[in-house]
N, CA, C, O and CB atoms as a CASP TS submission, in Angstrom:
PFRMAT TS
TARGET T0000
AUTHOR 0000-0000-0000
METHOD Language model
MODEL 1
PARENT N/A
ATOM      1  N   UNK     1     283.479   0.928 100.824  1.00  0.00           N
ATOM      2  CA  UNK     1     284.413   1.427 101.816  1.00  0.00           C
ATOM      3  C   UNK     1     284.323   0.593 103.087  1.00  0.00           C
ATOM      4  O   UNK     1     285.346   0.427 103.751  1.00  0.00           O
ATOM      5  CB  UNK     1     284.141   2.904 102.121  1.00  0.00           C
ATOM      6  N   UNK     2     282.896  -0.067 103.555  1.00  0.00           N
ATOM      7  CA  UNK     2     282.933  -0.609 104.495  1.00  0.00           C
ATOM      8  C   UNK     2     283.468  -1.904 104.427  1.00  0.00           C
ATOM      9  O   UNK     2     284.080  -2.389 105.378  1.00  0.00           O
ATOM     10  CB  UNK     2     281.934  -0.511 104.926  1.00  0.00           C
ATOM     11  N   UNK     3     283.285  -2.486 103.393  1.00  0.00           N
ATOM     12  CA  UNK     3     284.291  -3.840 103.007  1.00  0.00           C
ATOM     13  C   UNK     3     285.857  -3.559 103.411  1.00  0.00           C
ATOM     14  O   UNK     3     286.446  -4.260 104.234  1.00  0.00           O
ATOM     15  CB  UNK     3     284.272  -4.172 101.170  1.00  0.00           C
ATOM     16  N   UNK     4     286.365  -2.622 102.838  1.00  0.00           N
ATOM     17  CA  UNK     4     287.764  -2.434 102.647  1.00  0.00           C
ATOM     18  C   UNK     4     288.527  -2.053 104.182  1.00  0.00           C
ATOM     19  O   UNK     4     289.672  -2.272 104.575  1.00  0.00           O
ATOM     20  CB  UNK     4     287.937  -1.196 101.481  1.00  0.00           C
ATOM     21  N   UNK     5     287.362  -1.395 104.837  1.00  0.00           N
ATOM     22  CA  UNK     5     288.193  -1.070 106.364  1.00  0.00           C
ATOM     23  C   UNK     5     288.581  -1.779 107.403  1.00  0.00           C
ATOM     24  O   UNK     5     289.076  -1.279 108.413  1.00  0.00           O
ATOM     25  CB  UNK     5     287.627  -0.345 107.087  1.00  0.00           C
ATOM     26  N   UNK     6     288.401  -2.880 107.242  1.00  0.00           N
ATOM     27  CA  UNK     6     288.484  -4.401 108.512  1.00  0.00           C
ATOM     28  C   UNK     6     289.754  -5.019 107.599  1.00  0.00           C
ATOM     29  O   UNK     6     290.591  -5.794 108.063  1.00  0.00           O
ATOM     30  CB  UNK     6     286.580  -5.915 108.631  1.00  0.00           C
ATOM     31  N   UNK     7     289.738  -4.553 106.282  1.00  0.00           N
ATOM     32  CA  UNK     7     290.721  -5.605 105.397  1.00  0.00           C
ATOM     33  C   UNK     7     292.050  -5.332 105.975  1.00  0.00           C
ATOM     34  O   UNK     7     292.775  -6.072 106.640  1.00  0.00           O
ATOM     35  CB  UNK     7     290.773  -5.334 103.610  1.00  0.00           C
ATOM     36  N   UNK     8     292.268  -3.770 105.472  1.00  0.00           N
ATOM     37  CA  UNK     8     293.499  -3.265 106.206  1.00  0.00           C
ATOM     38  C   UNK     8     294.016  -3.023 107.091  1.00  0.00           C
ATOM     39  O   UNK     8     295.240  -2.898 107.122  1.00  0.00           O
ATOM     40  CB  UNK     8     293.762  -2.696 106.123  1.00  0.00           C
ATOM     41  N   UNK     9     293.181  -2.864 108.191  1.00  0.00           N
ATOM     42  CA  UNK     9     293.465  -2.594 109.514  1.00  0.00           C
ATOM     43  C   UNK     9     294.216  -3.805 110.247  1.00  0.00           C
ATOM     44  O   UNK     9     293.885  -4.991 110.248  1.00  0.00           O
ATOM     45  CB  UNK     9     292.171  -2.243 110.188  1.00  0.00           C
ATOM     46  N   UNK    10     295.274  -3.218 110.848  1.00  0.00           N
ATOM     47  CA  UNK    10     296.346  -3.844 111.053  1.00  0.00           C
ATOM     48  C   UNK    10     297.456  -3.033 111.733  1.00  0.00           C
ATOM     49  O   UNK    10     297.728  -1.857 111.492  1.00  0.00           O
ATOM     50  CB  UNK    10     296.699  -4.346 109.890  1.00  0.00           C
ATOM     51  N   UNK    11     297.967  -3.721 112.490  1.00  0.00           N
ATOM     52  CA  UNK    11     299.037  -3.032 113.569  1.00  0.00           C
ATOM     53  C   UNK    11     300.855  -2.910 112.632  1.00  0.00           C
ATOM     54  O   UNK    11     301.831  -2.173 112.497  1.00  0.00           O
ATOM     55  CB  UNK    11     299.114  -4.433 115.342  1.00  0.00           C
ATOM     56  N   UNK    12     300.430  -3.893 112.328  1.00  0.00           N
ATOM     57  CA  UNK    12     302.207  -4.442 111.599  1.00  0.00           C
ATOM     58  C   UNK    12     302.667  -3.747 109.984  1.00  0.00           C
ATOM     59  O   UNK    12     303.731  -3.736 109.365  1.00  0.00           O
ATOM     60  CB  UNK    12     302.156  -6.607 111.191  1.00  0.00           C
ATOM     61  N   UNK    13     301.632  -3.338 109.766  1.00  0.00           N
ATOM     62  CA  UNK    13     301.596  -1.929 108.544  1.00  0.00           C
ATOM     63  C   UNK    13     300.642  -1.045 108.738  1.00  0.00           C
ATOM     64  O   UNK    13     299.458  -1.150 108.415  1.00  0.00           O
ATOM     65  CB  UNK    13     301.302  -2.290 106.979  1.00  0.00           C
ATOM     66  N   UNK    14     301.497   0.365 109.598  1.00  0.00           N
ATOM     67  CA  UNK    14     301.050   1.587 109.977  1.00  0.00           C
ATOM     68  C   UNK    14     300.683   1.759 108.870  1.00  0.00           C
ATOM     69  O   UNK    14     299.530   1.438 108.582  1.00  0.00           O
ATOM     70  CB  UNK    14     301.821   2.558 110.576  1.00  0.00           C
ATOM     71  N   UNK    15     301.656   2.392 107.770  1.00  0.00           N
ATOM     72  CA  UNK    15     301.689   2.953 106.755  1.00  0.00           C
ATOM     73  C   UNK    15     300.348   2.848 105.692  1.00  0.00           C
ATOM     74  O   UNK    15     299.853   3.665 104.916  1.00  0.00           O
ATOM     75  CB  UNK    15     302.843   2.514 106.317  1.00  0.00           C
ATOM     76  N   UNK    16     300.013   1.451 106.043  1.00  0.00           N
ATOM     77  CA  UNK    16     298.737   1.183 104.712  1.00  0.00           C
ATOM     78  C   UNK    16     297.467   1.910 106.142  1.00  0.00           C
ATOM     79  O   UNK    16     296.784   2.824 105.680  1.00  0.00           O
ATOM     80  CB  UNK    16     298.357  -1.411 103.921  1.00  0.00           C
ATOM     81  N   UNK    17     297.344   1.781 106.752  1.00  0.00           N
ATOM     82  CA  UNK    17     296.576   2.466 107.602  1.00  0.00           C
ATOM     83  C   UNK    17     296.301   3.818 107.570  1.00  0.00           C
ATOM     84  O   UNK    17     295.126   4.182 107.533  1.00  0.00           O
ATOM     85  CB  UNK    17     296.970   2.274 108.597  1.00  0.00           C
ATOM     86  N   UNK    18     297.396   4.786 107.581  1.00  0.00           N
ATOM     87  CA  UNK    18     297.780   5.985 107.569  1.00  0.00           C
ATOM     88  C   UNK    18     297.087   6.478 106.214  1.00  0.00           C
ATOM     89  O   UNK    18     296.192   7.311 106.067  1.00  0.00           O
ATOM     90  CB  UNK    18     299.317   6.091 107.700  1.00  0.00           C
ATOM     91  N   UNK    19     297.741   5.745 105.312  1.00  0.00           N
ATOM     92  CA  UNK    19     297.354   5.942 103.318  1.00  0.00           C
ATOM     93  C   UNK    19     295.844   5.486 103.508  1.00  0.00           C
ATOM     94  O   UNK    19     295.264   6.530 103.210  1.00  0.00           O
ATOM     95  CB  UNK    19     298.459   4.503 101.807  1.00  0.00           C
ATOM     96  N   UNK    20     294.768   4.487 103.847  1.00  0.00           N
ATOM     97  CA  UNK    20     293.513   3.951 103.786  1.00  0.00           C
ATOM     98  C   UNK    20     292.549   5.464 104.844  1.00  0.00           C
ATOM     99  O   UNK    20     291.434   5.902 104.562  1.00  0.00           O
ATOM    100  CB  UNK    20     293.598   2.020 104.588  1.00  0.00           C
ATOM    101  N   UNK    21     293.502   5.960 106.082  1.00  0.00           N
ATOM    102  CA  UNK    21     293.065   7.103 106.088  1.00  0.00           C
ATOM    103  C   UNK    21     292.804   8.176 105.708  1.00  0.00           C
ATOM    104  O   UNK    21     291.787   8.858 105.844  1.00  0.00           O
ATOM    105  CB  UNK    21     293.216   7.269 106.395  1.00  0.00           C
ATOM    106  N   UNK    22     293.961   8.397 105.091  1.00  0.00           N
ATOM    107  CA  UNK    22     293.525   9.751 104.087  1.00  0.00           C
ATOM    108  C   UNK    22     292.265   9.446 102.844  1.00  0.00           C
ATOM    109  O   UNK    22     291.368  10.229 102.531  1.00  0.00           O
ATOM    110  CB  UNK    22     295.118  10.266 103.117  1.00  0.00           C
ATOM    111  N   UNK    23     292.480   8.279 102.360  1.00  0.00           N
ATOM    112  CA  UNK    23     291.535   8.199 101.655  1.00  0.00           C
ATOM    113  C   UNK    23     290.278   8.233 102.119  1.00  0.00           C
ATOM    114  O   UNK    23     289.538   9.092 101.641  1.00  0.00           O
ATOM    115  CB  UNK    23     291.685   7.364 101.082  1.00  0.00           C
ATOM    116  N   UNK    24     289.794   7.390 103.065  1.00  0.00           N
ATOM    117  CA  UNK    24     288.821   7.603 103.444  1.00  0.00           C
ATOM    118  C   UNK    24     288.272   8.912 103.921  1.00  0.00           C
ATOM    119  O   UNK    24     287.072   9.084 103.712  1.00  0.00           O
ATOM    120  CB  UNK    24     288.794   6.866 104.077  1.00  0.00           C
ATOM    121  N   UNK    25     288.852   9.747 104.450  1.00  0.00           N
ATOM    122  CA  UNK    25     288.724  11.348 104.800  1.00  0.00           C
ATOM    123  C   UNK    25     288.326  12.036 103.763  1.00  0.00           C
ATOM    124  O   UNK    25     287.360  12.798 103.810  1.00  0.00           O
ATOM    125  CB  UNK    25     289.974  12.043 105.239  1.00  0.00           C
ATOM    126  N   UNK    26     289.245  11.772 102.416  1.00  0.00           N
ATOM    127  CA  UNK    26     288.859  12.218 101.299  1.00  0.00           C
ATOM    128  C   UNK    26     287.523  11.767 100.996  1.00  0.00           C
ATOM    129  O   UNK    26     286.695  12.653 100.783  1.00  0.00           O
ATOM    130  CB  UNK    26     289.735  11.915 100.380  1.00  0.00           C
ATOM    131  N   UNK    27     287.177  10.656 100.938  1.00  0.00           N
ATOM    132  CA  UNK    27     285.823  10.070 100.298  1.00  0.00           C
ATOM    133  C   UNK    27     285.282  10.606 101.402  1.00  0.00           C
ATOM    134  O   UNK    27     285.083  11.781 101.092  1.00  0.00           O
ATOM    135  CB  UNK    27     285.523   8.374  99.945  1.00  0.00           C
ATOM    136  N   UNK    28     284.852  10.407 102.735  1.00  0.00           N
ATOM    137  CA  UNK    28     283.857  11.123 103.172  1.00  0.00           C
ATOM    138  C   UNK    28     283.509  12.595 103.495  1.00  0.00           C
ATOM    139  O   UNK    28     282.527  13.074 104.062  1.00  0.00           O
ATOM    140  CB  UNK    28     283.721  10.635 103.954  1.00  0.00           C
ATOM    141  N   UNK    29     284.800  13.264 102.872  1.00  0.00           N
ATOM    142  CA  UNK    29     284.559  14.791 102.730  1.00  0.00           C
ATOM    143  C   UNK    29     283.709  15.075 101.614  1.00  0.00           C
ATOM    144  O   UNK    29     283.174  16.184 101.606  1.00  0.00           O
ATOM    145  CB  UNK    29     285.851  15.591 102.535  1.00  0.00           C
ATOM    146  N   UNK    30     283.370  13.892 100.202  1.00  0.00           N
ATOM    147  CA  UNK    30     282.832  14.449  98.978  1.00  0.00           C
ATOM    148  C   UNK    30     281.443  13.492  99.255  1.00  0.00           C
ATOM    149  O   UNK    30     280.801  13.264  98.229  1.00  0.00           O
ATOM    150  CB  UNK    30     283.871  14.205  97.383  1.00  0.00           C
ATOM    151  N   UNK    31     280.919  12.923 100.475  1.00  0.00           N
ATOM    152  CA  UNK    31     280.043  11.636 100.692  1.00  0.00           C
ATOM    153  C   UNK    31     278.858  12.536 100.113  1.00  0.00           C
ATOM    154  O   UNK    31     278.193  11.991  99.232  1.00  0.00           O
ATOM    155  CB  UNK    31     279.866  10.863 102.475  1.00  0.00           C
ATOM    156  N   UNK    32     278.522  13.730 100.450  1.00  0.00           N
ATOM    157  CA  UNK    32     277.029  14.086 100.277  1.00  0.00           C
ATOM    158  C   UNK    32     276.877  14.606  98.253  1.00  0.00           C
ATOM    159  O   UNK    32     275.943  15.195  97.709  1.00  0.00           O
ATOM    160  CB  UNK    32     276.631  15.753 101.695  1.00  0.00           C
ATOM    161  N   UNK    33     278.104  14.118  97.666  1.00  0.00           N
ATOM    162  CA  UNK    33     277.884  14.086  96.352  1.00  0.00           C
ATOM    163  C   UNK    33     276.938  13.022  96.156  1.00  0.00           C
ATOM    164  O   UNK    33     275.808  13.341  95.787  1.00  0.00           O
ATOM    165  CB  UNK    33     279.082  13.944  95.593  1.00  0.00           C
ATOM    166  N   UNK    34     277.211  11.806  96.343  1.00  0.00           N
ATOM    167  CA  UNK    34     276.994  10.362  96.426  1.00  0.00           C
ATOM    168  C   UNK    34     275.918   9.585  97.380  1.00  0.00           C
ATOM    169  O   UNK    34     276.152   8.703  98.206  1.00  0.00           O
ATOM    170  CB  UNK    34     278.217   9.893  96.764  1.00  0.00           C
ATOM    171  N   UNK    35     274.797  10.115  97.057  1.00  0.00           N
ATOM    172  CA  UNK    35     273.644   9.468  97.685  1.00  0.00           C
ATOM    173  C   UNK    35     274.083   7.902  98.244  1.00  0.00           C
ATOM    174  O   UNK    35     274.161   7.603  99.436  1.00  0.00           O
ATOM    175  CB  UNK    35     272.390   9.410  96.522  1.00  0.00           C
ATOM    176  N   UNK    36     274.302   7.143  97.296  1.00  0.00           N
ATOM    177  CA  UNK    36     274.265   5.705  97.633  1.00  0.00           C
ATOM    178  C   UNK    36     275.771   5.403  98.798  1.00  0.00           C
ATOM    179  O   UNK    36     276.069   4.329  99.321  1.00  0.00           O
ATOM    180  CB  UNK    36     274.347   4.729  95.927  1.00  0.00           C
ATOM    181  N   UNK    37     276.262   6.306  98.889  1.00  0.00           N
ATOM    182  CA  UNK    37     277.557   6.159  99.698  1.00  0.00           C
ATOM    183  C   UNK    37     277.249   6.538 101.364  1.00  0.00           C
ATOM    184  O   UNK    37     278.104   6.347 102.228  1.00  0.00           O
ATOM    185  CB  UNK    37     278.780   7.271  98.997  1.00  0.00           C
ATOM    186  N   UNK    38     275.884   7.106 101.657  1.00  0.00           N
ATOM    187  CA  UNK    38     276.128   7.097 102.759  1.00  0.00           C
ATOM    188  C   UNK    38     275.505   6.467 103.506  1.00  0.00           C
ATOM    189  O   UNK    38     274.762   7.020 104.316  1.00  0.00           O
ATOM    190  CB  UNK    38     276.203   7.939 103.075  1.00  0.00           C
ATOM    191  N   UNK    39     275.642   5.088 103.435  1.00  0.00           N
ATOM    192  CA  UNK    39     275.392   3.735 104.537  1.00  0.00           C
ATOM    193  C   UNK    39     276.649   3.495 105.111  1.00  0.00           C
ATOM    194  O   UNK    39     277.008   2.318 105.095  1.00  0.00           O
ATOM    195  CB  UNK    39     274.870   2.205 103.826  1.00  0.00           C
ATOM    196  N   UNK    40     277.399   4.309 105.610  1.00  0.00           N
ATOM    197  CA  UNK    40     278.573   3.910 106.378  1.00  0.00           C
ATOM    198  C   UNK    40     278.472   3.570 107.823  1.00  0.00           C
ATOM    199  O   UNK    40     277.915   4.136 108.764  1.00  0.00           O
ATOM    200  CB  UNK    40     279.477   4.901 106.290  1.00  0.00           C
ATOM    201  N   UNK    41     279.175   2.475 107.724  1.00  0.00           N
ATOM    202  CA  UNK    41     278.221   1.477 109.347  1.00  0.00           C
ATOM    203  C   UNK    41     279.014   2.454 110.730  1.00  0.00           C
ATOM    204  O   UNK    41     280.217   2.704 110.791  1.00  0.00           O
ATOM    205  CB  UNK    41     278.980  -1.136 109.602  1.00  0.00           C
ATOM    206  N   UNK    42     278.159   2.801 111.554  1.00  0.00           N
ATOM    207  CA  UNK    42     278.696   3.341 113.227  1.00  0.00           C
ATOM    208  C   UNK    42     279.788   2.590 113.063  1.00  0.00           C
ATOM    209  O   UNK    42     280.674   3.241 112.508  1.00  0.00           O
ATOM    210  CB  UNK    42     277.731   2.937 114.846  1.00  0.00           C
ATOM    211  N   UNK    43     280.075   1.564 113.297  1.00  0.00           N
ATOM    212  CA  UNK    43     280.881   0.545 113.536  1.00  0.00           C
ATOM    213  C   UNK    43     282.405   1.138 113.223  1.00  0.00           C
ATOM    214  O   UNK    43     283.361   1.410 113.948  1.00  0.00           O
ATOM    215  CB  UNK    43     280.411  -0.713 112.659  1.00  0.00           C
ATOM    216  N   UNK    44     282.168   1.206 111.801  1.00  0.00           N
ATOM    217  CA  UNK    44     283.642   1.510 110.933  1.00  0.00           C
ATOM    218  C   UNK    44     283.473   3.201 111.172  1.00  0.00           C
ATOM    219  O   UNK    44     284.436   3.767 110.657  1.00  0.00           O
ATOM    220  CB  UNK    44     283.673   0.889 108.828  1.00  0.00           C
ATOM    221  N   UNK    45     282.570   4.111 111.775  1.00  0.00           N
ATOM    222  CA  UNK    45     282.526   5.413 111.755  1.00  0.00           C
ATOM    223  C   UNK    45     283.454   5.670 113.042  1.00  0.00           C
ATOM    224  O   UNK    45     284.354   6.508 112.989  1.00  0.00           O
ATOM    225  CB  UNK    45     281.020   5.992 111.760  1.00  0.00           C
ATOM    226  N   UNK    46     283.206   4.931 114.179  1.00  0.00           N
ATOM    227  CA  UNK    46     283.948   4.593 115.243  1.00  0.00           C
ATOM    228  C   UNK    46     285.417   4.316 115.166  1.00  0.00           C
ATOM    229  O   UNK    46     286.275   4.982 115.745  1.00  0.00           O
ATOM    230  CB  UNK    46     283.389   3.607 115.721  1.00  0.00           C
ATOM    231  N   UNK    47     285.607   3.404 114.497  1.00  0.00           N
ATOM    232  CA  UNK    47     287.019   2.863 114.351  1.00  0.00           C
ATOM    233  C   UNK    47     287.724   3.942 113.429  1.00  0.00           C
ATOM    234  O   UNK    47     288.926   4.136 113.611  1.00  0.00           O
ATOM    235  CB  UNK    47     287.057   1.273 113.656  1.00  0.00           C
ATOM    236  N   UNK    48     287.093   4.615 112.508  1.00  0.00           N
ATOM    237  CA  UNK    48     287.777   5.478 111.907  1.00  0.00           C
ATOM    238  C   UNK    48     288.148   6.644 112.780  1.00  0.00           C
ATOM    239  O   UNK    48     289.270   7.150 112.743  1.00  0.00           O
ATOM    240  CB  UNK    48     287.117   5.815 110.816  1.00  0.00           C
ATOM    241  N   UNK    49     287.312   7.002 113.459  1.00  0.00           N
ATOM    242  CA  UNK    49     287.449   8.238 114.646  1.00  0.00           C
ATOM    243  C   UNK    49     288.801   8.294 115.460  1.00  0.00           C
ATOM    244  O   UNK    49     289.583   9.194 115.765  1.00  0.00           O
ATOM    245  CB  UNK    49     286.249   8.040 115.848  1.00  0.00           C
ATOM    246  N   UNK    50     288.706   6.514 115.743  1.00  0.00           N
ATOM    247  CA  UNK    50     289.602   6.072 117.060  1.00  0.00           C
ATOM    248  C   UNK    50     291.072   6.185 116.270  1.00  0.00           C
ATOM    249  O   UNK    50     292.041   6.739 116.790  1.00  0.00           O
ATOM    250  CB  UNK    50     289.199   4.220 117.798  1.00  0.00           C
ATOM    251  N   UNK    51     291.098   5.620 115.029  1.00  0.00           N
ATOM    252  CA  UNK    51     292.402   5.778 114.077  1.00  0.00           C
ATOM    253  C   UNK    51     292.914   7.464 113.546  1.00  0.00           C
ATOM    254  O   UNK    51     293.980   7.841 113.060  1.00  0.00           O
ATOM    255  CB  UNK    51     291.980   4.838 112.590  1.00  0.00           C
ATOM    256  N   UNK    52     292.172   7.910 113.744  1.00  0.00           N
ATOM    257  CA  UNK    52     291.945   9.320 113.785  1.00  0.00           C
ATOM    258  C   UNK    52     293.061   9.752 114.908  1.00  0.00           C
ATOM    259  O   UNK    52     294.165  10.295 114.941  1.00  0.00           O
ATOM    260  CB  UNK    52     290.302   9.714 114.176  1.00  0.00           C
ATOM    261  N   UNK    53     292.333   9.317 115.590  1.00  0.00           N
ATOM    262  CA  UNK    53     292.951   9.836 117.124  1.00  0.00           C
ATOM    263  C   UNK    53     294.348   9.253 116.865  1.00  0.00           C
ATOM    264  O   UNK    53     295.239  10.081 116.678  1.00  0.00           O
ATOM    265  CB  UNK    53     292.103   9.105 118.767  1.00  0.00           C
ATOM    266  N   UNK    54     294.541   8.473 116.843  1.00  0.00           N
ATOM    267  CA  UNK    54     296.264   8.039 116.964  1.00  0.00           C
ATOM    268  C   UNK    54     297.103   8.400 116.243  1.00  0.00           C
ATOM    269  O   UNK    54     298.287   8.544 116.545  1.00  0.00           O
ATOM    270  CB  UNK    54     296.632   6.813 116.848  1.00  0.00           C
ATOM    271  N   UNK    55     296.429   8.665 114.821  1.00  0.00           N
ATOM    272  CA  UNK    55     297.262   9.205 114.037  1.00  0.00           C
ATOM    273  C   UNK    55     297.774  10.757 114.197  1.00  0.00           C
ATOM    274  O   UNK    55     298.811  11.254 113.757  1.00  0.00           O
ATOM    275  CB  UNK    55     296.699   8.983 112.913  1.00  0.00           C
ATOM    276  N   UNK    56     296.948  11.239 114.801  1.00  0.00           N
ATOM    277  CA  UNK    56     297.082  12.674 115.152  1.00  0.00           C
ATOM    278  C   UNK    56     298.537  12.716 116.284  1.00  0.00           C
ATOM    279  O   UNK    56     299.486  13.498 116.339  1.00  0.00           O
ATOM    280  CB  UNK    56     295.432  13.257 115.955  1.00  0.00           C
ATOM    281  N   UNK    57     298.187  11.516 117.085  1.00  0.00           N
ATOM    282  CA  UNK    57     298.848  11.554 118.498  1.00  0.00           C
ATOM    283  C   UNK    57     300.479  10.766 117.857  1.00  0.00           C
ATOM    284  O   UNK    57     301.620  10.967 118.273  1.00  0.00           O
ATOM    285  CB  UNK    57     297.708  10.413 119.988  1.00  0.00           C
ATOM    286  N   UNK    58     300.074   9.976 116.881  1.00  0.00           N
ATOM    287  CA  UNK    58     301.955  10.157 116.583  1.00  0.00           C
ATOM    288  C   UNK    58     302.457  11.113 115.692  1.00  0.00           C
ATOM    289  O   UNK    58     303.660  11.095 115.431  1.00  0.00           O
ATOM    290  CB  UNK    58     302.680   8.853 115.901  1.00  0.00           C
ATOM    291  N   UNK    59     301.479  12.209 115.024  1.00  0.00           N
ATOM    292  CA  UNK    59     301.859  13.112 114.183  1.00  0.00           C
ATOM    293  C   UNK    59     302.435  14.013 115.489  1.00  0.00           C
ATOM    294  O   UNK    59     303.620  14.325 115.367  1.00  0.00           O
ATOM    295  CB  UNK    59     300.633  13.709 113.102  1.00  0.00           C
ATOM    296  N   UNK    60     301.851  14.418 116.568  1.00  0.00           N
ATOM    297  CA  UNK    60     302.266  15.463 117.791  1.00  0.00           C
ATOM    298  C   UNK    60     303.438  14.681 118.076  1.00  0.00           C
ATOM    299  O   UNK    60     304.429  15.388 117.897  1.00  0.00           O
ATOM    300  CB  UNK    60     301.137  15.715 119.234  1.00  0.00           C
ATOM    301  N   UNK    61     303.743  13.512 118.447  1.00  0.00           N
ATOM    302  CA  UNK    61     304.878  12.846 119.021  1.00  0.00           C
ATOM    303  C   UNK    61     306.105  13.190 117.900  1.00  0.00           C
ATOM    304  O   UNK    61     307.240  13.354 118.347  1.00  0.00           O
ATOM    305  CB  UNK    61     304.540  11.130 119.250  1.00  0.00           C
ATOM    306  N   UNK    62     305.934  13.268 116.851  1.00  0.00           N
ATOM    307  CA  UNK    62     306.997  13.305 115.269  1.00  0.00           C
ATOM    308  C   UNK    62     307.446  14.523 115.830  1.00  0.00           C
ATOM    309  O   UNK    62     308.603  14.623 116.239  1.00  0.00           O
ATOM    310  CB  UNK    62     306.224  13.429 113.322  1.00  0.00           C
ATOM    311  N   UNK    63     306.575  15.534 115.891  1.00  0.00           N
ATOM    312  CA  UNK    63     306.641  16.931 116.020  1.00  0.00           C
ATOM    313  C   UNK    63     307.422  17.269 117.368  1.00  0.00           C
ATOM    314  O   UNK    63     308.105  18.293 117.379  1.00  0.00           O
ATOM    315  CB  UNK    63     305.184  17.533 115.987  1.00  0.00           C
ATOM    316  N   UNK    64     307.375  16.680 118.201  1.00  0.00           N
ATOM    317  CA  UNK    64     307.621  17.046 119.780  1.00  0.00           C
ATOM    318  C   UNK    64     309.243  16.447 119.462  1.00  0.00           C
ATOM    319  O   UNK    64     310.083  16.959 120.202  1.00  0.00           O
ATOM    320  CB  UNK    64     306.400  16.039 121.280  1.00  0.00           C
ATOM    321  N   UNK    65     309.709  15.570 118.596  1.00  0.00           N
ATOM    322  CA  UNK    65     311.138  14.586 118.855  1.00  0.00           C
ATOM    323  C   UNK    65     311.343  15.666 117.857  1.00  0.00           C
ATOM    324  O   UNK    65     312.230  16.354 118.363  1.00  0.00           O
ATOM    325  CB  UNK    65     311.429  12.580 118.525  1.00  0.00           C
ATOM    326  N   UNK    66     310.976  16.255 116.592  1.00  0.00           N
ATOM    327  CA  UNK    66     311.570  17.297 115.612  1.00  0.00           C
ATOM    328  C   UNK    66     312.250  18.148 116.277  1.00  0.00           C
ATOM    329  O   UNK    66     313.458  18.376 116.220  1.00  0.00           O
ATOM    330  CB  UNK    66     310.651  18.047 114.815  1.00  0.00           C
ATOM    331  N   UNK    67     311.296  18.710 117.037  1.00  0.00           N
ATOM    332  CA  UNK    67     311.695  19.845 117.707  1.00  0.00           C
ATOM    333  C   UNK    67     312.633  20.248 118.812  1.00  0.00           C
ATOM    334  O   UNK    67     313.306  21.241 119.092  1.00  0.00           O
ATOM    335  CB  UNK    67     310.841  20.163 118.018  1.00  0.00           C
ATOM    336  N   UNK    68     312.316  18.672 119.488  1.00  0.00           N
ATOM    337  CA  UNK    68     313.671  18.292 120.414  1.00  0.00           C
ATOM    338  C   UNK    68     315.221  17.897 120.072  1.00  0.00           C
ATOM    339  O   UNK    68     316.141  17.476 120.774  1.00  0.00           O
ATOM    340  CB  UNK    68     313.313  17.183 121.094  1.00  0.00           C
ATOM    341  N   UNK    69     315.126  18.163 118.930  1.00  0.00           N
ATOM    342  CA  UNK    69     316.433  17.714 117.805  1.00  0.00           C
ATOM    343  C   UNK    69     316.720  18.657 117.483  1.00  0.00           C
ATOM    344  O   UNK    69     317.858  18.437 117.068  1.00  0.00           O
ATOM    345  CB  UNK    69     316.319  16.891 116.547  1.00  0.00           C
ATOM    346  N   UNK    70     316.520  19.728 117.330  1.00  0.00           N
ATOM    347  CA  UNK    70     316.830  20.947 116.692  1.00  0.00           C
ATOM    348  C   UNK    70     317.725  21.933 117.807  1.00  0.00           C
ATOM    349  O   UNK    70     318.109  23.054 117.470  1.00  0.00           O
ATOM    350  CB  UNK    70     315.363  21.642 116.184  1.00  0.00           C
TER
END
């Protein structure tokens, strides 16, 4: 997982960002199955947090223009 998160990350395709998030959420919701899975570097624990955050903040923005349309 820590290989794969520097790969995709990228401004110019939200979308593979958005999709590499959920997955990852998924995998680290089942991490304490998987002994050998949890060396996940601060580094990428950070950046996932911070992608976290934005994604949330254009999910509220989607929501705020929905609603202003209606």
């Amino acid at each position: 997982m820590n290989e794969i998160l520097h790969i995709v990350h990228t401004d110019t395709e939200p979308g593979l960002d958005i999709a590499m998030f959920i997955g990852t959420i998924q995998h680290m919701s089942c991490i304490e199955e998987f002994n050998q899975d949890r060396t996940l570097k601060p580094n990428n624990i950070e950046k996932l947090l911070q992608r976290t955050e934005e994604i949330l903040e254009e999910l509220e923005n989607r929501l705020k223009n929905d609603i202003e349309l209606k």
